[in-house]
C-alpha positions in Angstrom: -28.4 -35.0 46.8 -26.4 -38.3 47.7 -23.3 -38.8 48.4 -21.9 -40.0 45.5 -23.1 -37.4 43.0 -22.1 -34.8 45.4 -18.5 -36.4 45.6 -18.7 -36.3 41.7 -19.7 -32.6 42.3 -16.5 -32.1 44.3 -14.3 -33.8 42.1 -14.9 -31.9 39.0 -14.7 -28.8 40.8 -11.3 -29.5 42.3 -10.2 -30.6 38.7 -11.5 -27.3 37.3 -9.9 -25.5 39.6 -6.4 -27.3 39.0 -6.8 -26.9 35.5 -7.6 -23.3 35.8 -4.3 -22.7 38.1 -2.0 -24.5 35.6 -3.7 -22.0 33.0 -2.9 -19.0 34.5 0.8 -20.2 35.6 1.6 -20.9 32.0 0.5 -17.7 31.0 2.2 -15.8 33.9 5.5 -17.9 32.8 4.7 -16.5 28.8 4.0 -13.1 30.1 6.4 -12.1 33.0 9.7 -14.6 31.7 9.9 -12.9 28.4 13.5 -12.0 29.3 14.4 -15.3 29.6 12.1 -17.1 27.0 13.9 -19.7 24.7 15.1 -18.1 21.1 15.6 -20.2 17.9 18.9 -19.8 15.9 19.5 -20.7 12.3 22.3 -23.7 11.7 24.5 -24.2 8.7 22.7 -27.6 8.1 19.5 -25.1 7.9 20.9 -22.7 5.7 21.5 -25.7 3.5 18.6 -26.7 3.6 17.1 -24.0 2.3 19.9 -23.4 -0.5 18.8 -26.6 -1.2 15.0 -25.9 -1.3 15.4 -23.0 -3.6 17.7 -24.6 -5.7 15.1 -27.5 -6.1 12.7 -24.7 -7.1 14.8 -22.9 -9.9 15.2 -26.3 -11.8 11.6 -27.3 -11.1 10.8 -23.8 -13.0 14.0 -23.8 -15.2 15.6 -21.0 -14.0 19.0 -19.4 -16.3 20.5 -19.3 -12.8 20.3 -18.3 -9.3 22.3 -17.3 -6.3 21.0 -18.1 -3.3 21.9 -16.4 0.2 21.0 -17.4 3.6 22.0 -15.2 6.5 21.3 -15.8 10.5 18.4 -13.3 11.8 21.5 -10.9 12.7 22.3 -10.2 8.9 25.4 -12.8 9.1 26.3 -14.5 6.5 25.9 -18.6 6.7 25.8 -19.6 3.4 25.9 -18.8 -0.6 25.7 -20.7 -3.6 25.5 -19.3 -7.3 23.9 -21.9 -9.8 25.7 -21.8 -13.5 25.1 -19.0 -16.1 24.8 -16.6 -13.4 26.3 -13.3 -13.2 28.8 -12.7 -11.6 27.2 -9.5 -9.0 24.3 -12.3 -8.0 26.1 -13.6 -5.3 26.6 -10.1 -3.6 22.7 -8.9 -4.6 21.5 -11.7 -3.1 23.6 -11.4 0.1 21.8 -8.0 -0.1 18.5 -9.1 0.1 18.7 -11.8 2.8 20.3 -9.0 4.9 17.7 -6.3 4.3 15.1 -8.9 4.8 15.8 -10.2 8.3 17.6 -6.6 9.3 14.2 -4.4 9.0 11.6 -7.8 9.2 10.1 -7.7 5.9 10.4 -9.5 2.8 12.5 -7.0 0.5 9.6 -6.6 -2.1 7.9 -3.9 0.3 10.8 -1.7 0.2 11.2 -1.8 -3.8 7.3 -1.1 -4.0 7.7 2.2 -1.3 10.5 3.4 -3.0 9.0 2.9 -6.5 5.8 5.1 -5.2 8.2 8.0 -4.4 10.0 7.4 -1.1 13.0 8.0 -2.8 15.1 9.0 0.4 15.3 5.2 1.4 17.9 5.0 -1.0 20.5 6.4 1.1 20.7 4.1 3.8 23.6 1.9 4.3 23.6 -2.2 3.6 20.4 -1.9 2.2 19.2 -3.5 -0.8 15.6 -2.6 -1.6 14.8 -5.6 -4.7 12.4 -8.3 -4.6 13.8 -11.5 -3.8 14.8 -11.3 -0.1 11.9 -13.4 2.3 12.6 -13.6 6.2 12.7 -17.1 7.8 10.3 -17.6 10.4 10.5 -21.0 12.9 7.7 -21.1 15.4 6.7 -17.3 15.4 10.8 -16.3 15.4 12.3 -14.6 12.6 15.9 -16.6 12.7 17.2 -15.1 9.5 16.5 -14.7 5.6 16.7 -15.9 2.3 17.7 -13.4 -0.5 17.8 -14.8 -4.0 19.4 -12.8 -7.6 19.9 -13.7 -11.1 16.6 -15.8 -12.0 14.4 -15.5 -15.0 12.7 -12.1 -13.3 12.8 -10.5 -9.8 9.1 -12.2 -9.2 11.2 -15.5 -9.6 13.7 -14.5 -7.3 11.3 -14.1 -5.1 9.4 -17.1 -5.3 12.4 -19.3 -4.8 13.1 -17.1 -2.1 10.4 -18.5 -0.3 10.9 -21.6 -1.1 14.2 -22.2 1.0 12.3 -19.9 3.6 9.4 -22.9 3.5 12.1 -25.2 4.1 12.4 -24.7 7.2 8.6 -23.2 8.1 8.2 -27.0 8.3 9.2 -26.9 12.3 5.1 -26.3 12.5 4.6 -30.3 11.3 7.1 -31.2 13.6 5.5 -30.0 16.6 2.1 -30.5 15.8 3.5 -34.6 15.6 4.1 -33.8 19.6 0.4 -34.2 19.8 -0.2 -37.6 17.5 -1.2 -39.3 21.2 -4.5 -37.0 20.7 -5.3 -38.5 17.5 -5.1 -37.2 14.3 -7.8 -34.6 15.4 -5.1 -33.4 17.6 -2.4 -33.3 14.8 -4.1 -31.5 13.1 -5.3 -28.9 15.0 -2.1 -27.9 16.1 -1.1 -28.1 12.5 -3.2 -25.3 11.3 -2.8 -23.7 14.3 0.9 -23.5 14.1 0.2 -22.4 10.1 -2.4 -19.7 11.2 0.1 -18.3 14.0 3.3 -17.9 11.5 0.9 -16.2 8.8 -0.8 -13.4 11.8 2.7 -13.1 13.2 3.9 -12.2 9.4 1.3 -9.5 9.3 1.0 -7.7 13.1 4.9 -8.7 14.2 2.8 -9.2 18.1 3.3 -12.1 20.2 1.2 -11.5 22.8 -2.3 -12.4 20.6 -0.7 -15.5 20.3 0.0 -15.8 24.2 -3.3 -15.0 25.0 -4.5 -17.6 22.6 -2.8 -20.5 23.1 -3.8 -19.6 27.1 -7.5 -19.6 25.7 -7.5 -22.9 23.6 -5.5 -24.8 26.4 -7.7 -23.7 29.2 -10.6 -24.6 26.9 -9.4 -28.0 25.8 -8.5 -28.8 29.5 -12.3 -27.8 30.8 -13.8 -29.6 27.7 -12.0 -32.6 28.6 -12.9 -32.9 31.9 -16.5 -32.3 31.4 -17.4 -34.4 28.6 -14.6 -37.1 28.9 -17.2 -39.3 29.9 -19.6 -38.9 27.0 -16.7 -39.0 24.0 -15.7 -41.9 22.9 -11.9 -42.9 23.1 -11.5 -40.7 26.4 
């Protein structure tokens, strides 16, 4: 072997090896600084953002009237606003919802659906309000609070401009995946759908460490793709 291909040899097993190492730091730092990991929190500009999606959606689908509750993931309220025509308890209902939603992690429809297949006892708790039309708000894999919608045409309206202000703000997933335009559009839109997928599987299993051990699995294999076929892509 000559010298340079062994130097070449050398070099892309010390750059392995770094990438490796960084790897496994990250994931360390994801796995053992849990206690201290960053947390997302729900502003009033957010909340009104998502009134403002949902109200957007009861005219798009002509709605008698709507009011529209957002609370922070600790069941606080943030903001309310009651479209014209509706009743007067629609406020409070929808208050209700938002807070059952983020409170037990579930949009409220499961609840009404358990309850209306005999698990009557649910009933009693207290601040609960088990009716469709309360959706959770999740940023980035956090639930940061809910949406709770009364007074539209039905409660499967409620619902579905419910998740509309919810969507509002699911659009922090676009944001970030614009952090990695520099790779190209490929890049954009990888991270994209992977931001998409993550929400949707974090909706379902309410785990975070899948997503650890994933995001650790597609860096580590984007960082040895790179180095090993850099020179045979085009653009690199």
């Amino acid at each position: 072997m000559d010298t340079d291909a062994a130097r070449q040899i050398t070099t892309l097993q010390s750059r392995l090896f770094s990438v490796a190492l960084g790897a496994a730091l990250l994931l360390a730092s994801q796995l053992y600084g849990a206690d201290t990991a960053e947390k997302q929190s729900l502003t009033l500009d957010g909340a009104k953002m998502a009134i403002a999606a949902a109200v957007s959606e009861a005219r798009g689908k002509n709605a008698p009237g709507a009011a529209i509750a957002v609370v922070d993931e600790g069941g606080n309220l943030i903001a309310v606003e009651r479209l014209d025509n509706t009743f007067a308890a629609g406020a409070q209902i929808s208050i209700g919802k938002a807070r059952t939603a983020v409170m037990f992690k579930r949009p409220t429809k499961f609840f009404e659906e358990v309850i209306n297949k005999g698990r009557t006892a649910m009933t009693t708790l207290n601040d609960f309000t088990p009716l469709q039309g309360g959706i959770p708000i999740v940023v980035d894999g956090q639930i940061i609070g809910a949406v709770g919608v009364s007074g539209a045409a039905s409660a499967q309206q409620d619902e579905e401009l419910a998740i509309a202000g919810a969507n509002a703000l699911a659009g922090s997933a676009a944001l970030r995946a614009s952090y990695h335009l520099y790779q190209g559009w490929g890049g954009f839109l990888g991270n994209l759908a992977m931001g998409v997928l993550f929400a949707a599987l974090f909706l379902r299993w309410r785990r975070t460490w899948p997503f650890v051990i994933a995001h650790f699995l597609l860096d580590l294999g984007a960082g040895l793709g790179y180095i090993a076929f850099r020179d045979r892509l085009p653009g690199f």
